[in-house]
C-alpha positions as CSV (number, residue, x, y, z in Angstrom):
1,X,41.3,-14.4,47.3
2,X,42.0,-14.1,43.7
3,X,39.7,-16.0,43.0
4,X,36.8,-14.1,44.2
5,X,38.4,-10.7,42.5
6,X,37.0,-12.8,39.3
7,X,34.5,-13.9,40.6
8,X,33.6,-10.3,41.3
9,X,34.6,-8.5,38.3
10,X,32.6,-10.8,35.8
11,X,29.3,-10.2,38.2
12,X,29.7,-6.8,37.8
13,X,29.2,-6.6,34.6
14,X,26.3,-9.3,34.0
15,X,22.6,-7.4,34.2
16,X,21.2,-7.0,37.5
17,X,17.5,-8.3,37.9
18,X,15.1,-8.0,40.6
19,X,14.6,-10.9,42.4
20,X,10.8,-10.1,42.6
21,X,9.1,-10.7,39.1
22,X,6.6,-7.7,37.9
23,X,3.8,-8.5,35.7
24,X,3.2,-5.5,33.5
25,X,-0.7,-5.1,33.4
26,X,-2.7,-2.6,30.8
27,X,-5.0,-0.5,30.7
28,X,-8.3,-2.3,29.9
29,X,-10.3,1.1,28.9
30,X,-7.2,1.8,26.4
31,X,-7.1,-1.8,25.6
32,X,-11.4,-2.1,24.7
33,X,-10.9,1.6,22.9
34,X,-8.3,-0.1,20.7
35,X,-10.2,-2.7,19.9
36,X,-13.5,-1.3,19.1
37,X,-11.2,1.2,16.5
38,X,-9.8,-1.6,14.5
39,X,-13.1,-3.4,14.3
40,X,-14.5,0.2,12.9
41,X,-11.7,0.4,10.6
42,X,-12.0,-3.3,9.3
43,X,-16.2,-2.5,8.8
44,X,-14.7,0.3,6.8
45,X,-12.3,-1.1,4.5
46,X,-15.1,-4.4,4.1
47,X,-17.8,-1.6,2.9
48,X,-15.1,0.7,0.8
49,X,-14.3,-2.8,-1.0
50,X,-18.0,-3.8,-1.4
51,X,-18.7,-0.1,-2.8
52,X,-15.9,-0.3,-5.3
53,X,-16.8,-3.9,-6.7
54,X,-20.3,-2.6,-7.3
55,X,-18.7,0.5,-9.0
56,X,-16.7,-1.7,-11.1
57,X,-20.2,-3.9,-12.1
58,X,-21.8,-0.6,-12.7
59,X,-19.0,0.7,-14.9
60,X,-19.0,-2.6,-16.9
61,X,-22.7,-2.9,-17.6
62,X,-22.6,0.8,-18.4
63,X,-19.6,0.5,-21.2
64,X,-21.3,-2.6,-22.4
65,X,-24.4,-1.0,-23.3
66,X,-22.5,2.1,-25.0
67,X,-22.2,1.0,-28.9
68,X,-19.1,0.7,-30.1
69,X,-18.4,3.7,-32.4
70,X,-15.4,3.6,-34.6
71,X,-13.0,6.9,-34.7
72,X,-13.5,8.7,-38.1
73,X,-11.5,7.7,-40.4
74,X,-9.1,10.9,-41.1
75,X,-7.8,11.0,-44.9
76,X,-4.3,12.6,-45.8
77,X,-4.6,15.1,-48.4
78,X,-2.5,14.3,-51.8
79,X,0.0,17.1,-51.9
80,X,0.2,18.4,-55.4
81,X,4.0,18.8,-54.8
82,X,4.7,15.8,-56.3
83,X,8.4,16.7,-57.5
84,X,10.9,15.0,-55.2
85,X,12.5,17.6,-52.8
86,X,15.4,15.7,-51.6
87,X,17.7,15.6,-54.3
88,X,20.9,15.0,-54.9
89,X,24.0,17.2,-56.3
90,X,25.0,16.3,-59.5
């Protein structure tokens, strides 16, 4: 009889499961509505990256058709100070 008490008290506390197996089904509307989003959102991202590598083209042709123009060359005035302001005590 003990032995059943055991038996018993380590059942108890494994998971109960129904004996009858349920097969979880979905929705098929939600299921072809998901679908037909991700295929519009993978269209989108194809087009947004075709759009960009033909910006980039047009940007490139563009910048290589600019001339070059150097900066103009800024000169530093002479100061007529020429005495050396830093001196030292004597």
């Amino acid at each position: 009889m003990a032995d059943t008490e055991n038996e018993q008290s380590v059942d108890s506390t494994q998971q109960v499961a129904s004996k009858n197996s349920t097969t979880k089904s979905k929705n098929p509307k939600r299921v072809a509505a998901g679908k037909a989003v991700a295929e519009k959102m993978k269209q989108a991202r194809e087009e947004q990256k075709k759009a960009l590598t033909e910006a980039q083209i047009i940007i490139a042709n563009n910048q290589l058709k600019q001339p070059v123009v150097a900066p103009p060359v800024v000169e530093q005035p002479v100061s007529k100070n020429t005495r050396n302001v830093l001196t030292t005590p004597q």
